[in-house]
DSSP file (Angstrom, degrees, kcal/mol; ACC not computed):
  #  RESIDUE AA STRUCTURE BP1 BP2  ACC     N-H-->O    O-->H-N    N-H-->O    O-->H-N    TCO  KAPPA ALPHA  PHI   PSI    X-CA   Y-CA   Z-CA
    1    1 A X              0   0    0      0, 0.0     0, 0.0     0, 0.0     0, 0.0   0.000 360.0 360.0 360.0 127.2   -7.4    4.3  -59.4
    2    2 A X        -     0   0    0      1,-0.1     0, 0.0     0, 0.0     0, 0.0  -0.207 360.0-127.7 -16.2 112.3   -5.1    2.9  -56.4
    3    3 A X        -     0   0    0      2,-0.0     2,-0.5     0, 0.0    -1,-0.1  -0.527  40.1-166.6 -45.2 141.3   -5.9   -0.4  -54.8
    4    4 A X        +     0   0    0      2,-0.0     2,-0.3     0, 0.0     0, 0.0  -0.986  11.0 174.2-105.5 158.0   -5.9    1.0  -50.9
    5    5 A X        -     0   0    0     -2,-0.5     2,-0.4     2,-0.0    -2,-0.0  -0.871  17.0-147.3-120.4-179.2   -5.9   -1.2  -48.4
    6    6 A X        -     0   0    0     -2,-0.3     2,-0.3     2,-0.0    -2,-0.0  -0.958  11.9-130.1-137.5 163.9   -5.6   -0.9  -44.7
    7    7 A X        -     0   0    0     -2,-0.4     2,-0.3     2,-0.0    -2,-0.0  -0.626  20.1-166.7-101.2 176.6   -4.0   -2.9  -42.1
    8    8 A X        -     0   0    0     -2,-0.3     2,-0.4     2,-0.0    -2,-0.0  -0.762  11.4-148.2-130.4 151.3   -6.0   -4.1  -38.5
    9    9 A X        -     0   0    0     -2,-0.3     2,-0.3     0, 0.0     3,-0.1  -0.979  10.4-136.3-135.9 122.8   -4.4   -5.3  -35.9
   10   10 A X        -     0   0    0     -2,-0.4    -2,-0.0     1,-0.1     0, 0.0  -0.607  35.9-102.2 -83.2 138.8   -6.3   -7.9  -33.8
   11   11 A X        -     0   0    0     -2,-0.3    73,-0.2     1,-0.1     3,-0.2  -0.157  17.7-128.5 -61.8 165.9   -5.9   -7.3  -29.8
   12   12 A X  S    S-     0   0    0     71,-1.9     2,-0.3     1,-0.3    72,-0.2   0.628  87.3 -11.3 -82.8 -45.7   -3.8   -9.3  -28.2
   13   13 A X        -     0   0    0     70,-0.2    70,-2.4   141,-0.0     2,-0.4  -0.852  65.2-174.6-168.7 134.5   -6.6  -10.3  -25.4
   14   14 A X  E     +A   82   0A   0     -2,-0.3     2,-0.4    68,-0.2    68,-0.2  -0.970   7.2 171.0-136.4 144.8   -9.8   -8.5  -24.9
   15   15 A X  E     -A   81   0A   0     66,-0.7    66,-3.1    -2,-0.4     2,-0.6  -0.950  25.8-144.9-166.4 143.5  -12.2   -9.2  -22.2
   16   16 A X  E     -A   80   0A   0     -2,-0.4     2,-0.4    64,-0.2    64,-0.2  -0.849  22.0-152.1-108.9 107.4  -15.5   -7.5  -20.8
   17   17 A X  E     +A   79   0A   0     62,-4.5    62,-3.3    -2,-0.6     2,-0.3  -0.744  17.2 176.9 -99.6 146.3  -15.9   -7.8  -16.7
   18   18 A X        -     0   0    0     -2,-0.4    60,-0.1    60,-0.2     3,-0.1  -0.989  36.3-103.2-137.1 121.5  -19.2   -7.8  -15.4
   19   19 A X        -     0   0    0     58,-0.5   120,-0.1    55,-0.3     2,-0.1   0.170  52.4 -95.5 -46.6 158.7  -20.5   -8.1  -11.6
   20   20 A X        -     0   0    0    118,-0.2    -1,-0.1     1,-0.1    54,-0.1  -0.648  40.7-162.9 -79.6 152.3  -21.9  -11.9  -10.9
   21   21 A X        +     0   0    0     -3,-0.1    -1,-0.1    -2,-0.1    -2,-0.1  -0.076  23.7 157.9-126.8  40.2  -25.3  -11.4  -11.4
   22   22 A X    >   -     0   0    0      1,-0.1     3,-0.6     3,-0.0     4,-0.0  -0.127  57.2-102.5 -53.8 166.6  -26.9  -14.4   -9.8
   23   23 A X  T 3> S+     0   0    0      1,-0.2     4,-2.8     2,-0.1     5,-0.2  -0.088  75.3 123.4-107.5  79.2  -30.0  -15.0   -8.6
   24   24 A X  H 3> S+     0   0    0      2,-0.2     4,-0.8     1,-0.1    -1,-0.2   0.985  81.8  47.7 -53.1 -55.0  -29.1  -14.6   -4.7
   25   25 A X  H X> S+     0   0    0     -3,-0.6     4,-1.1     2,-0.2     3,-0.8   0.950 113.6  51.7 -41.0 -51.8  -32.1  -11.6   -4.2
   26   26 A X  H >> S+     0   0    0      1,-0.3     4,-3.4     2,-0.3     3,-2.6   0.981 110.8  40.1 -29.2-100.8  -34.3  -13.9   -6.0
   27   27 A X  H 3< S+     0   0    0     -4,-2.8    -1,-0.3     1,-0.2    -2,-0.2   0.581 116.5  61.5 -48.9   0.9  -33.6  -17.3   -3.7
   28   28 A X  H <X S+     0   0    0     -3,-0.8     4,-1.2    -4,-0.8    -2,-0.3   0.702 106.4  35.8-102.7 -20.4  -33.8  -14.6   -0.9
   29   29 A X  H <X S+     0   0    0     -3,-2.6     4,-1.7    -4,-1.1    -3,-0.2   0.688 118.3  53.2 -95.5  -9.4  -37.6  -13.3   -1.6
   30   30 A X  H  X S+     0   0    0     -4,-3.4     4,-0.9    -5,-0.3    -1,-0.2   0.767 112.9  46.8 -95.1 -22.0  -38.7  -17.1   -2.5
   31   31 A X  H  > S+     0   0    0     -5,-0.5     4,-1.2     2,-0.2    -2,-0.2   0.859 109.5  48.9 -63.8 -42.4  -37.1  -18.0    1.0
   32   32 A X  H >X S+     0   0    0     -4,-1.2     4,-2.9     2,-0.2     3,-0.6   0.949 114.4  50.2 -79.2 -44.9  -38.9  -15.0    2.8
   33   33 A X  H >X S+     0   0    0     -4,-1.7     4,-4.5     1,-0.3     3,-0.8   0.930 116.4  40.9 -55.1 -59.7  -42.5  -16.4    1.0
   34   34 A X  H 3X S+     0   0    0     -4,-0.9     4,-1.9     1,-0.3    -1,-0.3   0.710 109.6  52.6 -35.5 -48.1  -41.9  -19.9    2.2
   35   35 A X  H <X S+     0   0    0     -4,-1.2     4,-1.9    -3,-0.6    -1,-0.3   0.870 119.6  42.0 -88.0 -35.4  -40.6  -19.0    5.8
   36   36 A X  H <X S+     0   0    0     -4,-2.9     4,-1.8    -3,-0.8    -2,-0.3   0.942 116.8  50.2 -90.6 -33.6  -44.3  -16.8    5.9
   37   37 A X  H  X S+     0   0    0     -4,-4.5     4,-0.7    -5,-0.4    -2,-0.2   0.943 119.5  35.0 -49.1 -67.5  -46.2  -19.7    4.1
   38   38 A X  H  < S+     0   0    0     -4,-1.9     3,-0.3     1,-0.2     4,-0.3   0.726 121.6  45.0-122.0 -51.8  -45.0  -21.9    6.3
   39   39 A X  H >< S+     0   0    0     -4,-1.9     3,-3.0     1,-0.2     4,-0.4   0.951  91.6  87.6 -77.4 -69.2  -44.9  -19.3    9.9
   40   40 A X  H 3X S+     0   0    0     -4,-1.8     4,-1.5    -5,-0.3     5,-0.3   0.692  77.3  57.4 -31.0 -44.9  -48.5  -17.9    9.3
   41   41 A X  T 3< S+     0   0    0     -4,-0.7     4,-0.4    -3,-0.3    -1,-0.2   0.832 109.1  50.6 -57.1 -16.6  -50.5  -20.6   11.0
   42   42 A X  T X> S+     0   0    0     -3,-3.0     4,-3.7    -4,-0.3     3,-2.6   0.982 112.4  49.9 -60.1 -73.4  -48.3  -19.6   14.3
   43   43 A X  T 34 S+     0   0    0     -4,-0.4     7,-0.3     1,-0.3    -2,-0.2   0.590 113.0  38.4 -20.2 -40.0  -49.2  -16.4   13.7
   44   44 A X  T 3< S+     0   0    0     -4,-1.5     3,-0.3    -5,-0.3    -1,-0.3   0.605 119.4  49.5 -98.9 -18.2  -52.6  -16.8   13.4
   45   45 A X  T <4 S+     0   0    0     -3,-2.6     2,-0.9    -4,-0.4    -2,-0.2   0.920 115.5  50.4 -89.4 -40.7  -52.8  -19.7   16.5
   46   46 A X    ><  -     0   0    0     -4,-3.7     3,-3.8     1,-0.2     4,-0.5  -0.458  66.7-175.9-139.9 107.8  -51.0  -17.6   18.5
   47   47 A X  T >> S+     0   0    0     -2,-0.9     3,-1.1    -3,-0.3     4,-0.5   0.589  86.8  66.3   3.7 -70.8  -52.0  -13.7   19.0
   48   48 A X  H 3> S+     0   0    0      1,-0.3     4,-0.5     2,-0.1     3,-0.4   0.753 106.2  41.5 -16.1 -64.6  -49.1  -12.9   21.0
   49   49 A X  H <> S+     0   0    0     -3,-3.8     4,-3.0     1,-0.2    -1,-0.3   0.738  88.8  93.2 -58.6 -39.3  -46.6  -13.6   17.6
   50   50 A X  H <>>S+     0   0    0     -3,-1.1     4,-1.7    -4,-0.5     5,-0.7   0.743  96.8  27.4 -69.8 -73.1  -49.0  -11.9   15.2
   51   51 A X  H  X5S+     0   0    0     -4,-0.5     4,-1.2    -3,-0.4    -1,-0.3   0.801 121.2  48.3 -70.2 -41.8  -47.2   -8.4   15.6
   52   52 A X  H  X5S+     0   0    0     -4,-0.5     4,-1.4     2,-0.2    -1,-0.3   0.950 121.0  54.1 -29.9 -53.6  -43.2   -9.4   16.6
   53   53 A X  H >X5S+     0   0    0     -4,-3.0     3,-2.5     1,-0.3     4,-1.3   0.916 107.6  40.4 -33.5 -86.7  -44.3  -11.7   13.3
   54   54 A X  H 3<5S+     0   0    0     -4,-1.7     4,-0.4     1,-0.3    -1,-0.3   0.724 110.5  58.4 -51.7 -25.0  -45.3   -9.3   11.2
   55   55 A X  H >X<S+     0   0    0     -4,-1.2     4,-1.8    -5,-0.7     3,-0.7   0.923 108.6  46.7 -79.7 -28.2  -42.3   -6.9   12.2
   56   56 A X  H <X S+     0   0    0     -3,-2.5     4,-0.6    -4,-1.4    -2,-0.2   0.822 108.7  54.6 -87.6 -19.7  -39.5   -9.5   11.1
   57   57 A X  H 3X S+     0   0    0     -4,-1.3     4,-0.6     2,-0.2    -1,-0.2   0.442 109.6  50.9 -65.9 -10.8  -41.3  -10.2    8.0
   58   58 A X  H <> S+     0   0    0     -3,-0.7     4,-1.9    -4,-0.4     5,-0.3   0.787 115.3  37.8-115.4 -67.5  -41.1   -6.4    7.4
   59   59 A X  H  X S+     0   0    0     -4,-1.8     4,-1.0     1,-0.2    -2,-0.2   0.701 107.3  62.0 -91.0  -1.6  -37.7   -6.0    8.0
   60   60 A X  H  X S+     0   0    0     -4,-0.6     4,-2.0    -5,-0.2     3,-0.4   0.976 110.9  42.5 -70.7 -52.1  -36.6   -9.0    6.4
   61   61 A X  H  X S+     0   0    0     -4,-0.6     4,-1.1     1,-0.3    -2,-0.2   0.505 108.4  55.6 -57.6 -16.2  -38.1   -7.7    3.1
   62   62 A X  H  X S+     0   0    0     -4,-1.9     4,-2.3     2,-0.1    -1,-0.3   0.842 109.3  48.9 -93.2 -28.2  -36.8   -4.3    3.4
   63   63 A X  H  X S+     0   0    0     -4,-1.0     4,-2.5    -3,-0.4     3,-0.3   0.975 111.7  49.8 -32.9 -73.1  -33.3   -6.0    3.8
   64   64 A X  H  X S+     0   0    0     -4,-2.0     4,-1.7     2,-0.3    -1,-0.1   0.738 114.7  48.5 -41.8 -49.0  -34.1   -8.2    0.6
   65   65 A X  H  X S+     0   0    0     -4,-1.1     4,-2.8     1,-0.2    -1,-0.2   0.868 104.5  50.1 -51.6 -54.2  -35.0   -5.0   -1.2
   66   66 A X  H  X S+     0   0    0     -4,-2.3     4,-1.2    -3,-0.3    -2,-0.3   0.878 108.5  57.3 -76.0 -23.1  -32.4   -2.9   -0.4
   67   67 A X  H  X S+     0   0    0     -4,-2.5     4,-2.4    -5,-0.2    -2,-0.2   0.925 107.8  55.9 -57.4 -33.4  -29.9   -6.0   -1.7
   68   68 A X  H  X S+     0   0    0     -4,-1.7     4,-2.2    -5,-0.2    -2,-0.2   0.983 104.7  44.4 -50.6 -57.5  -31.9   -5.7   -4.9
   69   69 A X  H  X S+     0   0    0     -4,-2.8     4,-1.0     2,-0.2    -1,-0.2   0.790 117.4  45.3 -51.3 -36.3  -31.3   -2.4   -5.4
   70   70 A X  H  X S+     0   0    0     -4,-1.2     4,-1.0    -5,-0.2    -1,-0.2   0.879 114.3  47.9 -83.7 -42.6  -27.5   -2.7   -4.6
   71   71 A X  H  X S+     0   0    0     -4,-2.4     4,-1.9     1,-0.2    -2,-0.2   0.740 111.3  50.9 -88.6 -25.1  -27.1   -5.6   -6.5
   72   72 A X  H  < S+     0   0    0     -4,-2.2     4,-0.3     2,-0.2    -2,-0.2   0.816 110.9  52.9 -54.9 -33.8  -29.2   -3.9   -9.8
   73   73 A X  H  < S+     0   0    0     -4,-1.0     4,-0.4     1,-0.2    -2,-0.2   0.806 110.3  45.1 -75.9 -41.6  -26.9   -1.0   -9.4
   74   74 A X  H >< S+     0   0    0     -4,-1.0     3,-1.7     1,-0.2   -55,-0.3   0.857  94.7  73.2 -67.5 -52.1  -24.0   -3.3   -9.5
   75   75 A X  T 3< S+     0   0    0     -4,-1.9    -1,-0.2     1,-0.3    -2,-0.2   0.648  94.1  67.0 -58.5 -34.2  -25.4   -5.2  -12.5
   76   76 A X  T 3  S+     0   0    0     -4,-0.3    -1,-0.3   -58,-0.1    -2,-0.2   0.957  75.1  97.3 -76.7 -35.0  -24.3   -1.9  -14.3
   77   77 A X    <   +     0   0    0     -3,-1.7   -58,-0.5    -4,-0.4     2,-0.3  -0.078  45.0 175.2 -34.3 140.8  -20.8   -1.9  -14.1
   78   78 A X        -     0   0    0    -60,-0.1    15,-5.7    16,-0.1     2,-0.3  -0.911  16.3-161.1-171.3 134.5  -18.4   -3.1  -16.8
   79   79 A X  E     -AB  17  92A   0    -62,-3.3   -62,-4.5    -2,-0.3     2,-0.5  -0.994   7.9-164.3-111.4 118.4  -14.8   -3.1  -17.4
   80   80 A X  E     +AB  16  91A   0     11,-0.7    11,-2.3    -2,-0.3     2,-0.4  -0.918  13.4 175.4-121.9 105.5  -13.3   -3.5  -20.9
   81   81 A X  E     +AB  15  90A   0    -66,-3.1   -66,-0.7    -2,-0.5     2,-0.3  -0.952   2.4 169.1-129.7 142.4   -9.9   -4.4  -20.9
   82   82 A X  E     -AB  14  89A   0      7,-1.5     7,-1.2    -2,-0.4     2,-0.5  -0.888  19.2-150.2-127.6 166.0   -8.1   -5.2  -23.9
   83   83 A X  E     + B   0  88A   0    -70,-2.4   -71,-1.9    -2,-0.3   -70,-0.2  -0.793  14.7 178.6-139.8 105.1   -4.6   -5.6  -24.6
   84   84 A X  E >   - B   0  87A   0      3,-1.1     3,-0.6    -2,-0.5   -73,-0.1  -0.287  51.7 -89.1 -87.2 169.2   -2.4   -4.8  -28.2
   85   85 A X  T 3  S+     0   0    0      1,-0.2    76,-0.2    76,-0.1    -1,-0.1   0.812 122.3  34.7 -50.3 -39.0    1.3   -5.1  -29.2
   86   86 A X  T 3  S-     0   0    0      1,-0.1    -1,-0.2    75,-0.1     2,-0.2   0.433 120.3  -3.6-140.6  23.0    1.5   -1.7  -27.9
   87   87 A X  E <   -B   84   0A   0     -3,-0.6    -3,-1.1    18,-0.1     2,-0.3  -0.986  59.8-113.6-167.0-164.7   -0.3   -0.5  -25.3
   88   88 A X  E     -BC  83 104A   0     16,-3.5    16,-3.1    -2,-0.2     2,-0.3  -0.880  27.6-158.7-124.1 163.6   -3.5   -1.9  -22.6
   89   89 A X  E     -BC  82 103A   0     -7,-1.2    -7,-1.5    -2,-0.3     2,-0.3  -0.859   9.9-177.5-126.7 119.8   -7.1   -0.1  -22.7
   90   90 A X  E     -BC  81 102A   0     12,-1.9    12,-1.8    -2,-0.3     2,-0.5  -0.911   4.0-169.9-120.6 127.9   -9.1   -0.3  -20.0
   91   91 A X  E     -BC  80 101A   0    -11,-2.3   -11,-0.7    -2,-0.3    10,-0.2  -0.839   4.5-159.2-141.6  76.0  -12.3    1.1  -20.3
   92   92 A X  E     -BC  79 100A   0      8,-1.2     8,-2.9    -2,-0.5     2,-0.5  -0.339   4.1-161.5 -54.7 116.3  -14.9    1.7  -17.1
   93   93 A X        -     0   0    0    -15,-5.7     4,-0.2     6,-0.2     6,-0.2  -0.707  15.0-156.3-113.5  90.4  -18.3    2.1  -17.7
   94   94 A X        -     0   0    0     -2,-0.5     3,-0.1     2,-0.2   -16,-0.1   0.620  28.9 -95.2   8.1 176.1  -20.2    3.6  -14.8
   95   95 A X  S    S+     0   0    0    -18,-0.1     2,-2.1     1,-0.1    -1,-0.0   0.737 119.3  45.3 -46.8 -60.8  -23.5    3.6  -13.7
   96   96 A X  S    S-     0   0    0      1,-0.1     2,-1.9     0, 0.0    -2,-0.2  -0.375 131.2 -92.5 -77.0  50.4  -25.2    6.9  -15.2
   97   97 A X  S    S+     0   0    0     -2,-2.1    -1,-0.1    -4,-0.2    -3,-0.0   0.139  77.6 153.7  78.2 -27.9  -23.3    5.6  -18.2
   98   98 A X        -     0   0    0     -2,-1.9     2,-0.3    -5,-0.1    -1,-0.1   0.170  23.6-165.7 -32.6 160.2  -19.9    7.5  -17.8
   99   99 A X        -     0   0    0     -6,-0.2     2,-0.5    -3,-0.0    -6,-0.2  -0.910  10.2-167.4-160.3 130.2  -17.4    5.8  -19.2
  100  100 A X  E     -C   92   0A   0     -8,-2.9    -8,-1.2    -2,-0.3     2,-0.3  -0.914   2.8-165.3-137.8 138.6  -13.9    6.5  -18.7
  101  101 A X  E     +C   91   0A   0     -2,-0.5     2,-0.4   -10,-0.2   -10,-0.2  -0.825   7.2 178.0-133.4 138.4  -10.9    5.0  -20.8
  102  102 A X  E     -C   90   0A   0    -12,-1.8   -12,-1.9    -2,-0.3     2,-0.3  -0.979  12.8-155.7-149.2 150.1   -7.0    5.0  -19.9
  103  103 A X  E     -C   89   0A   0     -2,-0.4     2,-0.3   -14,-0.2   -14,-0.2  -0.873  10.1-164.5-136.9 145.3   -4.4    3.4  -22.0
  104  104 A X  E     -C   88   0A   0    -16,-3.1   -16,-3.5    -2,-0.3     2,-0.7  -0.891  24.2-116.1-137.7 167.8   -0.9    2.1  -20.7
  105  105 A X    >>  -     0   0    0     -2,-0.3     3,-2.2   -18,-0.2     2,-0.6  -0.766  22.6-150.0-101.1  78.5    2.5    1.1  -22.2
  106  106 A X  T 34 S+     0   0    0     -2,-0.7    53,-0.2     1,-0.3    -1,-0.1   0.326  98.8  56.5   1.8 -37.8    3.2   -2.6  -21.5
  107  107 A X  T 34 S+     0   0    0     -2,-0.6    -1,-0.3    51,-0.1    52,-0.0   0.640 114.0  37.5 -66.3 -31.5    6.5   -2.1  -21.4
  108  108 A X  T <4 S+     0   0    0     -3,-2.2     2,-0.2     2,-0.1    -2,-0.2   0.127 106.5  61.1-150.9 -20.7    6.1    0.4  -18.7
  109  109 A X     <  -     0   0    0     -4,-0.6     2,-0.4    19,-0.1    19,-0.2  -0.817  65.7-148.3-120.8 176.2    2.8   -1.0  -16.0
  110  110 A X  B     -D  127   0B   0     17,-2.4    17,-0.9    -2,-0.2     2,-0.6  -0.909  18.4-112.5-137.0 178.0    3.0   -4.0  -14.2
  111  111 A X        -     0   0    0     -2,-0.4     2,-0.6    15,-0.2    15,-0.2  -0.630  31.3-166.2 -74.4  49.8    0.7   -6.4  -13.1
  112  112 A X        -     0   0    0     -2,-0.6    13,-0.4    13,-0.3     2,-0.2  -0.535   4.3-172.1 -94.5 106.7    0.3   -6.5   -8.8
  113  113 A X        -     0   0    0     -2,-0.6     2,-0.6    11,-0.2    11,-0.2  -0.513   9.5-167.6 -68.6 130.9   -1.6   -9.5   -7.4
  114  114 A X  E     -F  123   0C   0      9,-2.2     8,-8.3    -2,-0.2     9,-2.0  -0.998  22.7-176.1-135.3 131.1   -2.5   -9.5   -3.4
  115  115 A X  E     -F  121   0C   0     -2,-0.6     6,-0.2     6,-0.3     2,-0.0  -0.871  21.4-119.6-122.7 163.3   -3.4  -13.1   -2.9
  116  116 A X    >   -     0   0    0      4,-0.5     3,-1.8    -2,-0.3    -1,-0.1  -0.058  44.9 -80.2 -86.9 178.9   -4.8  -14.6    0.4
  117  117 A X  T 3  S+     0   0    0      1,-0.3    -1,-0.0     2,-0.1    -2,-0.0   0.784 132.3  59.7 -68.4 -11.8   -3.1  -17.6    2.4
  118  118 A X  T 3  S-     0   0    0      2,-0.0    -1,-0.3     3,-0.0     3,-0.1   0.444 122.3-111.8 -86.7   1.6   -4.5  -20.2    0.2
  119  119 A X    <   +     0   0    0     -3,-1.8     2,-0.2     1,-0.1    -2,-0.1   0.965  69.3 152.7  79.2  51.6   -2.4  -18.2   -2.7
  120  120 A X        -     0   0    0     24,-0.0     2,-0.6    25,-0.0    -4,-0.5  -0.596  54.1-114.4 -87.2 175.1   -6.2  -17.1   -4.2
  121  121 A X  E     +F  115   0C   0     -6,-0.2    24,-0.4    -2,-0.2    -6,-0.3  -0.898  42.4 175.2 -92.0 131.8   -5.9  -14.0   -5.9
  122  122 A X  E     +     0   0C   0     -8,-8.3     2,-0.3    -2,-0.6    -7,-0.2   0.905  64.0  18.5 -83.9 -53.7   -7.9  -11.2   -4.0
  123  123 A X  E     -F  114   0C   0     -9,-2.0    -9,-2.2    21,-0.1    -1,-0.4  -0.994  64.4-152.2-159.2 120.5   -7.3   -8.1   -5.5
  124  124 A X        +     0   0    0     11,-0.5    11,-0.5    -2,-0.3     2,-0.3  -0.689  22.0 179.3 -76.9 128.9   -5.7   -7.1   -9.5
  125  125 A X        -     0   0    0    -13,-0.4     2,-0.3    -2,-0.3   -13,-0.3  -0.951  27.0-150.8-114.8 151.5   -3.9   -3.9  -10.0
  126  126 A X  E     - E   0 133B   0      7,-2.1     7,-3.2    -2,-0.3     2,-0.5  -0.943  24.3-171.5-105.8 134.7   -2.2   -2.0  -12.8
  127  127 A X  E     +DE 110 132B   0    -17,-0.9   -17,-2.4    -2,-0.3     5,-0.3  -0.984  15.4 171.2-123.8 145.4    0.3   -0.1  -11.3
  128  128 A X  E >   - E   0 131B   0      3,-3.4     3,-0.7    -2,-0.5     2,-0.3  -0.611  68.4 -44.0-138.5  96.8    2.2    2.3  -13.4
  129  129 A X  T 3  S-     0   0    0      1,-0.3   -20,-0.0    -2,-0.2     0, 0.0  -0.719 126.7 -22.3  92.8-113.1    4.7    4.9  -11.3
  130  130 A X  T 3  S+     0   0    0     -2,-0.3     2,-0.3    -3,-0.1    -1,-0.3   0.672 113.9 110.8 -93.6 -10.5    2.5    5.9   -8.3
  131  131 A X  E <   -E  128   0B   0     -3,-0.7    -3,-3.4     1,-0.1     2,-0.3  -0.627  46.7-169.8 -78.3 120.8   -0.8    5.2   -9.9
  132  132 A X  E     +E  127   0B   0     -2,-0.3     2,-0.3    -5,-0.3    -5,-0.2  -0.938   6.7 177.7 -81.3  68.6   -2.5    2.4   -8.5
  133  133 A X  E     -E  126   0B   0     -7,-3.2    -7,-2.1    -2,-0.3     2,-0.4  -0.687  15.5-150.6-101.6 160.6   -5.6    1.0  -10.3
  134  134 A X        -     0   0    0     -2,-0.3     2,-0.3    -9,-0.3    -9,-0.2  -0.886  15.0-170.7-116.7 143.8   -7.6   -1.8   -9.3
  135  135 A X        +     0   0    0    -11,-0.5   -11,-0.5    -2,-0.4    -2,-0.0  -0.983  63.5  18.5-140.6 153.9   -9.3   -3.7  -11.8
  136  136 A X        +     0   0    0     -2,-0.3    -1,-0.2   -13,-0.1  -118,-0.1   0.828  67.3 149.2  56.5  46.7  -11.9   -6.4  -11.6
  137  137 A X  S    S+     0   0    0     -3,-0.2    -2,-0.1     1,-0.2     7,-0.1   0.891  73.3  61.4 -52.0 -33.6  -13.0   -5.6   -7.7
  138  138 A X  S    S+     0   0    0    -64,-0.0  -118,-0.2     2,-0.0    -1,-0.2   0.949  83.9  96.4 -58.2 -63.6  -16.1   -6.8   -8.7
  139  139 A X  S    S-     0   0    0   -120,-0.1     2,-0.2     4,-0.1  -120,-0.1   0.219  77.1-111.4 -32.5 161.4  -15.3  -10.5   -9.6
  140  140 A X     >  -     0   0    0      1,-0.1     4,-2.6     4,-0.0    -1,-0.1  -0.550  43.3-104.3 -83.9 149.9  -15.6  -13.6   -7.4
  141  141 A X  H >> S+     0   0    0      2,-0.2     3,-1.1    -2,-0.2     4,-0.7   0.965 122.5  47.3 -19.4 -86.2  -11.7  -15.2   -6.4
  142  142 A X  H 3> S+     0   0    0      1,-0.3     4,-1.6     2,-0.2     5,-0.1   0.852 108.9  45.4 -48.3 -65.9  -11.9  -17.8   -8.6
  143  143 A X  H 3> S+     0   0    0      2,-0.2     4,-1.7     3,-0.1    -1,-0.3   0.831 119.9  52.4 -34.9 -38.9  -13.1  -15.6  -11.8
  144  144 A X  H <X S+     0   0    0     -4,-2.6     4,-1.4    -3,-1.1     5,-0.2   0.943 112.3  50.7 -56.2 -75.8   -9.6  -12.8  -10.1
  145  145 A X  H  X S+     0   0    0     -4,-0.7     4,-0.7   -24,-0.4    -2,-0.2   0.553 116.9  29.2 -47.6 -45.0   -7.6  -15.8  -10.2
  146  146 A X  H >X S+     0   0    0     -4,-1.6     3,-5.4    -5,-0.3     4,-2.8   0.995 120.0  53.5 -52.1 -72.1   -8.2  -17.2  -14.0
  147  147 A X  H >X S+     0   0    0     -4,-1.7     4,-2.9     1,-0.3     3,-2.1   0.801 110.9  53.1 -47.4 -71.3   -8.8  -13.7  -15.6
  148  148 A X  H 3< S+     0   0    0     -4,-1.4     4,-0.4     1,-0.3    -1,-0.3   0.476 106.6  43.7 -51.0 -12.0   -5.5  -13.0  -13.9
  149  149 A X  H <X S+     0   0    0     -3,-5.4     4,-1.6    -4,-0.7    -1,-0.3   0.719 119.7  48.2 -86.9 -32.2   -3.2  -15.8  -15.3
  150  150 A X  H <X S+     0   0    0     -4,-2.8     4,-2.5    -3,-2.1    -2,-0.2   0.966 108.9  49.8 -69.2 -33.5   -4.8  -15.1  -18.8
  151  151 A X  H  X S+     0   0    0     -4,-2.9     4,-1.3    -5,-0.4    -1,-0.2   0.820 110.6  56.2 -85.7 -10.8   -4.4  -11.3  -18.6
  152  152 A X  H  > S+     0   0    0     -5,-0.5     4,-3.2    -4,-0.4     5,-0.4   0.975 105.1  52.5 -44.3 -75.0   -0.4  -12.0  -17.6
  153  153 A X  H  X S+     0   0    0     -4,-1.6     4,-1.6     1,-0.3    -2,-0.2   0.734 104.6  47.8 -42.3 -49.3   -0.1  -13.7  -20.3
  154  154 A X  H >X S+     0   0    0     -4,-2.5     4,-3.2     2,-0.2     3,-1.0   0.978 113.6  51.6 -42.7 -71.4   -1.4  -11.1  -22.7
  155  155 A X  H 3X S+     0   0    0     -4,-1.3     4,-2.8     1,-0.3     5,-0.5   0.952 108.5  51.4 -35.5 -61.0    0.9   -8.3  -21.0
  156  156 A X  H >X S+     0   0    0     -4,-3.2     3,-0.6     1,-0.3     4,-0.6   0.909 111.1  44.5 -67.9 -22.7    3.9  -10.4  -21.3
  157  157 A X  H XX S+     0   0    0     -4,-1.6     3,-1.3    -3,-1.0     4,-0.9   0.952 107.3  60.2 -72.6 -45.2    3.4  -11.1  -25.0
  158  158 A X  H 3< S+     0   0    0     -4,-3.2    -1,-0.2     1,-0.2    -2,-0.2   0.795 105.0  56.1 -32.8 -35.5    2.6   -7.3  -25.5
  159  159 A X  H << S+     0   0    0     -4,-2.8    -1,-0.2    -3,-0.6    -2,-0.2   0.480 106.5  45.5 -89.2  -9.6    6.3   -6.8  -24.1
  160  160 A X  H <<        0   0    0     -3,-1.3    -1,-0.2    -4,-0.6    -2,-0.2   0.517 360.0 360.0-135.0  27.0    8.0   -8.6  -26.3
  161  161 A X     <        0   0    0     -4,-0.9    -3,-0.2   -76,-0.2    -2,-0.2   0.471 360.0 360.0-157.9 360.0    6.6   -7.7  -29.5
């Protein structure tokens, strides 16, 4: 019987983005407890407050809530992009789980950076003809800026072999 073998080819750069997922909601509902620990004996010395009170406490917490929600939602997103000798993958995974995957020729997209006046990086695209995608919206600056000098790098080594 035939040895087989197969070849692999290991990517070039691979990287999974994911929204920041601190906890800002978190420090925002231990802030709202604190500010009512702290505001209930007004409330209770003086009538007047009790209902104004209780109405900013209300709509501070429905604020807090809906950031939860927004920021859970967020928590679901992921972008997979990897990059081989001969082409990029990028791979969106939804909320409800969709996932949708588009492949480019190295040779053939480019890279477009819009950076601020401090020369941060804002906002990644792959542009390829008229197609315009943006990828890592999600990320903080600093996290656009890195990922984007590493994921250069990748591209240009993709183009030349």
């Amino acid at each position: 019987m035939p040895m087989q073998t197969s070849t692999t080819t290991s990517p070039l750069f691979s990287a999974t983005l994911r929204p920041d997922r601190s906890l800002r909601a978190a420090g925002g509902w231990i802030g709202l407890a604190v500010a009512g620990l702290l505001g209930l004996p007004f409330l209770v010395a003086v009538p007047e407050f009790l209902l104004p009170g209780i109405l900013g406490f209300a709509i501070a917490a429905g604020g807090l809530l809906a950031f939860s929600l927004r920021q859970a939602r967020r928590a679901r997103l992921t972008e997979q992009i990897t990059v081989w000798p001969g082409q990029i993958e990028v791979v969106t995974a939804g909320r409800g789980g969709d996932r949708q995957m588009r492949r480019f020729d190295p040779k053939k997209v480019r890279l477009v950076l819009d950076r601020d006046e401090n020369e941060r990086t804002t906002a990644m695209y792959l542009s390829h003809g008229n197609e315009r995608i943006e990828i890592g919206a999600f990320l903080a600056i600093n996290d656009k800026s890195s990922f984007a000098r590493a994921f250069g790098q990748a591209m240009r080594k993709a183009r030349q072999g």
